[in-house]
N, C-alpha and C positions, 0 to 999 in steps of 0.2 A: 694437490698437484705435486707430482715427483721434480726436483730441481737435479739431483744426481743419485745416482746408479754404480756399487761396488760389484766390481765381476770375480767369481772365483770359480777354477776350475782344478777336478783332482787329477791331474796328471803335469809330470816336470813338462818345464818348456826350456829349448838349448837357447840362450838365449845370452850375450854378452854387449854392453854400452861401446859403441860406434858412434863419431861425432854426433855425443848426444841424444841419439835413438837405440832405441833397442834393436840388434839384429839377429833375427832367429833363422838365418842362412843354417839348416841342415836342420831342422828340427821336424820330425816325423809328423807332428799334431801343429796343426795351426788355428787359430781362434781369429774372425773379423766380428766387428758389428756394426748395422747397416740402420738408415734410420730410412723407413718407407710406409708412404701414405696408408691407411689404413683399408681407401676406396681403392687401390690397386690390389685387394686381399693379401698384401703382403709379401707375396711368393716370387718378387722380382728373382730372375737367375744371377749367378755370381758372374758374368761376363757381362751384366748389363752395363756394370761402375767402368767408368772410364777413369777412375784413381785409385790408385791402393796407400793409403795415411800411416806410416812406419808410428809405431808407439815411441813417446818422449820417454827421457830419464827416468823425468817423473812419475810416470803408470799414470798420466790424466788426458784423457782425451775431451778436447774441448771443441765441437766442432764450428767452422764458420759459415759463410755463404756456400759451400764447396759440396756441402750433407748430403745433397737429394743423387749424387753422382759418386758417390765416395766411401769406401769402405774403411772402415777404421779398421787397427788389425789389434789385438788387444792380449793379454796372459794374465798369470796368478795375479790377485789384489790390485785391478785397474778401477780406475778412478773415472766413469763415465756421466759427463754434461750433456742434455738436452739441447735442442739446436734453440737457440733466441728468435725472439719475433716470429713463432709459430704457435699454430695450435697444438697445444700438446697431445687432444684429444683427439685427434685425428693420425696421430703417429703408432708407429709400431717400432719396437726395439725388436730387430733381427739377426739373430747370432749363425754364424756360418763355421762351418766347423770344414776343413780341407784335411787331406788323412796321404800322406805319402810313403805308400809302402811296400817293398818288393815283393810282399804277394802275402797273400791272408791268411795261408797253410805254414808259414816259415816264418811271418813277421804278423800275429795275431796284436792288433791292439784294442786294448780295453780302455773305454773311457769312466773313472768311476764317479765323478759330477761335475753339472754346471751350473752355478748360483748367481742368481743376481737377487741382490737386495738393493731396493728405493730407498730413498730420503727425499721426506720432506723439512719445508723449512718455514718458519715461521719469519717474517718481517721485522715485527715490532716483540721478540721474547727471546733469554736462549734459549738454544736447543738442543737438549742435552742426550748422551746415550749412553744408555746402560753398558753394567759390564756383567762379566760373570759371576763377580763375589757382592755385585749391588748395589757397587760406586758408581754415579753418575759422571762424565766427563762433557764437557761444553768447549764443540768447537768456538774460536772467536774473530771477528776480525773488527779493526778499527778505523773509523774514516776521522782523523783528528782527534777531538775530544770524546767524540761518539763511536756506541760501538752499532755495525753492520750487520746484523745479524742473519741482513737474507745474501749478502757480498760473497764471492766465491773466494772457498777457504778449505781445497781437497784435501782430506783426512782418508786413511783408511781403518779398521780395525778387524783384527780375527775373530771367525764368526764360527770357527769350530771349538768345540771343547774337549779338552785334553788334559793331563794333570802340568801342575804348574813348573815343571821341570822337565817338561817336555819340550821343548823351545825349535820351531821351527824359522825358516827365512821368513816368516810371515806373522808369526805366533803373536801379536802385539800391538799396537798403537802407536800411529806414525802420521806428521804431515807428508802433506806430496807439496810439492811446485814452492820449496820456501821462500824465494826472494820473488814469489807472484807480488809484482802491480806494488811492489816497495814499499808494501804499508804491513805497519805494526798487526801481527796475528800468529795464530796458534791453537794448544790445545790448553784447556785450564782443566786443573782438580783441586776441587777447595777444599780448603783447610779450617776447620771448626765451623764447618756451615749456618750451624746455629748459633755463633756468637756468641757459645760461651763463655760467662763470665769468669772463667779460669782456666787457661788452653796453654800450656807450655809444650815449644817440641824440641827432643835432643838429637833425635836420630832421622836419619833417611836412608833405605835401602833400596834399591830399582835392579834390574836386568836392562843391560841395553846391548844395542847390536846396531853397528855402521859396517854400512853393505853397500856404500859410494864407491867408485872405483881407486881412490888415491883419499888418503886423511887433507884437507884442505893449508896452505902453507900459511894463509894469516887465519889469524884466533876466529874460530865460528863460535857463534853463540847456539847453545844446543839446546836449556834448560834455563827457568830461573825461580827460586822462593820470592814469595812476597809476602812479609809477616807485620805488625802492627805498625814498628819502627826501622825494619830493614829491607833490604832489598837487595839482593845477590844474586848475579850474573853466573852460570856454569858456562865455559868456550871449553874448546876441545881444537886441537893443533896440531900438526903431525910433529914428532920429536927428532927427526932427519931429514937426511934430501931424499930417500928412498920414500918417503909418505905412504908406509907400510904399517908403522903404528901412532899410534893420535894421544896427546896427553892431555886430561881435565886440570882444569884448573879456575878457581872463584873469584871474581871481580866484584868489588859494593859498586852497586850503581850509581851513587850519590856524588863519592869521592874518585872512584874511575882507579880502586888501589887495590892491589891483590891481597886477597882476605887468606889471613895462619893462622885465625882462630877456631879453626876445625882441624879433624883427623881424621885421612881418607882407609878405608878399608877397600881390597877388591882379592871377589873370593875369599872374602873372611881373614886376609893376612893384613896389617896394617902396615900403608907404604907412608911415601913422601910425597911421591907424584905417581898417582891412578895414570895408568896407560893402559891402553884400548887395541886390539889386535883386527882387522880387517874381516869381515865375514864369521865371527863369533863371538858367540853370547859371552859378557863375562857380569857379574854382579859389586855394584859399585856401593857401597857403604859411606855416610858420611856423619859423624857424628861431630857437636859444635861442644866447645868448651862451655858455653855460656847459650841456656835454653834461648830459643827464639820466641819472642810473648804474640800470641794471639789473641790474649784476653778480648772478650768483647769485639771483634774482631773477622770479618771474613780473610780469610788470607787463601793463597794461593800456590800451588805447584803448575807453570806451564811450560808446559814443551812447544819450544818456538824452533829447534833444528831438525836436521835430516835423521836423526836415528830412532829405531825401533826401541818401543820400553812394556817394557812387561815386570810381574812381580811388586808394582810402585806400593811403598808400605813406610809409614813414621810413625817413630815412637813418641808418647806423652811425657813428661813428666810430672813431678806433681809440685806446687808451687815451695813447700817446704825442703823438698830436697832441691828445688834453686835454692832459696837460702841460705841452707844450709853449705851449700860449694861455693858461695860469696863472701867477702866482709868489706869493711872498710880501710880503703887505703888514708893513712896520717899524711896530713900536709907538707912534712917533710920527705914522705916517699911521694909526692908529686916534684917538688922543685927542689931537692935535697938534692947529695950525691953525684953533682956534677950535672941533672937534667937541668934541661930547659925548656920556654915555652915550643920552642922548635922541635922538640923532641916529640911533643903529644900533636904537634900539626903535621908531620908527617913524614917523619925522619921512620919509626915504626909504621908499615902499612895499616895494622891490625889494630893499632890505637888511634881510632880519631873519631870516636863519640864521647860523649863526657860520661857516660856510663862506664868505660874503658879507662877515667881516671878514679872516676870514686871507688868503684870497686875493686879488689882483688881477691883471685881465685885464695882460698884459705886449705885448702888440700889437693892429691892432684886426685880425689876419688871422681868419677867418672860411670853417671846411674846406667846408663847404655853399652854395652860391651860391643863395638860393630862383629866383632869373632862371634860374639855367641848368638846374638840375630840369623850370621849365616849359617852357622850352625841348625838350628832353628828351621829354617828357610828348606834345608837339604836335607832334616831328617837326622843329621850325627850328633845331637844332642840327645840321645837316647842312655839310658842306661839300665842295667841286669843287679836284680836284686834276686840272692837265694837266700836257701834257707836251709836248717839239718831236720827242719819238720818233715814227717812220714808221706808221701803222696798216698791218699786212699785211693780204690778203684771201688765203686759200687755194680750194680749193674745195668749198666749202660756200654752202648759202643763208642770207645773211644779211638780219636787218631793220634798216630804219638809219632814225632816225627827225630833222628838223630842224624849226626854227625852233619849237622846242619852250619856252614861257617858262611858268615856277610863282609864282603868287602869292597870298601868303598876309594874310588881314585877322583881325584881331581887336575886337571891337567891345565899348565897357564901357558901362553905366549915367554919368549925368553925378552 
């Protein structure tokens, strides 16, 4: 049984958020969808509906009592529910396609696709969906201590394939409706699924993209890890009153204290505070001083906010180079030198597990480079090896190509 339905179509739609809905006032191409009995063959005319349904923020169309009279009106990457308390099998998903254009010789339009893909849903298992490199991802939702699995929890995901630096408004993996119905939910990607008995992780690199209309004024929670013994909140904030750009920043969920014992990268440059530019991709790097242990362990990366993520990748390490960047701190460098108990409960944010007293970093070597992952990531880790050996030519046709120069820009928000 299909429970929801992503639509996609290849052509832009003009389209800008109006209290809350989308208004596609001037757009050439317009998209509705209709839900009608199967025993009417389907062929209802677009003047029968006596309502036309404006699309939410969200791209989720959730229809109510109103369905059997009511056209939803819908665009790229919507999120479409089933009517409740029906026969499903008796329905039809009806797509109306409306074309407003001064004339066919002067204003030719082309439409190059329209996709609907189903979902189903399982009750009582998750339900996970593929990607393209062969991660599975599991939407979630939670009713208290339990998790919901058949609960509505709209997610969308791109279902074209493109190279990975291709990043479109849609290219990637996103909830819709996040403050739906106030309960805890999201998207999860595990981490060490199998529970290996040796899982350390130093690095995190992701692509994202926030394409809300304004960066939000109190801390939204966008992201968070979840590893054997931590737990870390990512919010994202606008950095003025202009809420033109959004700044990350890590909270431990335990203690509720802003985490310094990581180093953010964006674009491969290493800041203080990652900021986020409105309607463009930028790539966020986060490497931790101190490996996160998964050992034996399912752990977690989910996306519980509004933005688009694509590129999501972390690195291993191996347990001897933890150790190797550790030692032990002497009892006098705990309450020596003027500290005190006060000082390890929370006068320093970033020290308040007792792991953070016994231990101290013993070099500041660092196995994760966030520069050279992005490097990596883009291709500009390459390098030209010559040589004063002879080139043979035997006989064969060869293509020889010269005066051949590559160059590459990267361009950030000020």
């Amino acid at each position: 049984m299909v429970d929801f339905i992503q639509f996609n179509v290849g052509y832009p739609t003009i389209s800008r958020i109006v209290n809350g809905v989308h208004d596609t006032t001037g757009s050439t191409v317009k998209t509705y969808i209709s839900f009608q009995p199967l025993k009417g063959n389907s062929n209802a005319n677009p003047n029968f509906y006596i309502s036309t349904q404006q699309l939410s923020s969200t791209n989720v169309v959730i229809p109510g009592s109103e369905w059997l009279t009511t056209k939803y009106e819908v665009i790229n990457d919507t999120v479409i529910y089933m009517p409740s308390n029906t026969n499903l099998d008796s329905l039809a998903l009806v797509t109306h396609i409306e074309v407003l254009a001064a004339g066919i010789n002067e204003t030719p339009i082309k439409l190059q696709t329209i996709q609907l893909a189903s979902r189903a849903i399982d009750a009582f298992s998750p339900n996970p969906i593929g990607t393209k490199m062969g991660v599975d991802i599991y939407p979630y939702k939670k009713a208290g201590e339990y998790f919901d699995y058949k609960g509505k929890n709209p997610m969308s995901i791109y279902k074209g394939s493109t190279p990975h630096l291709y990043l479109t408004g849609t290219s990637g993996f996103r909830l819709r409706a996040v403050d739906m119905d106030n309960v805890e939910h999201g998207i999860s990607v595990p981490i060490n699924p199998n529970a290996a008995q040796t899982y350390y992780v130093s690095a995190w690199e992701l692509s994202l993209r926030y394409d809300v209309e304004f960066f939000p004024q109190a801390p939204k929670e966008i992201f968070e890890i979840k590893s054997k013994d931590r737990h870390i909140k990512f919010y994202i904030q606008a950095d003025s009153v202009s809420r033109e750009r959004g700044m990350i920043f890590a909270i431990d969920a335990e203690y509720g204290v802003i985490q310094q014992d990581m180093t953010f990268y964006v674009n491969g440059k290493i800041v203080k505070n990652p900021l986020v530019g409105l309607n463009s991709w930028v790539t966020i790097g986060i490497v931790f001083n101190f490996a996160l242990d998964f050992t034996a362990t399912i752990g977690s990366f989910n996306v519980v906010g509004p933005i688009i993520f694509n590129n999501l990748s972390h690195y291993q390490s191996s347990l001897r180079d933890t150790l190797e960047s550790v030692g032990y701190r002497k009892w006098y460098g705990v309450l020596g030198e003027n500290l005190l108990w006060s000082y390890w409960l929370g006068t320093v944010p970033n020290l308040k597990l007792w792991r953070d007293i016994l231990f101290t970093n013993t070099s500041d070597f660092t196995e994760i480079d966030g520069a050279e992952t992005y490097k990596k990531l883009t291709g500009a880790d390459r390098f030209v090896i010559d040589t004063d050996s002879t080139f043979v030519i035997n006989k064969y046709r060869y293509l020889v190509y010269e005066a051949i120069g590559w160059q590459s820009n990267v361009v950030t928000s000020a």
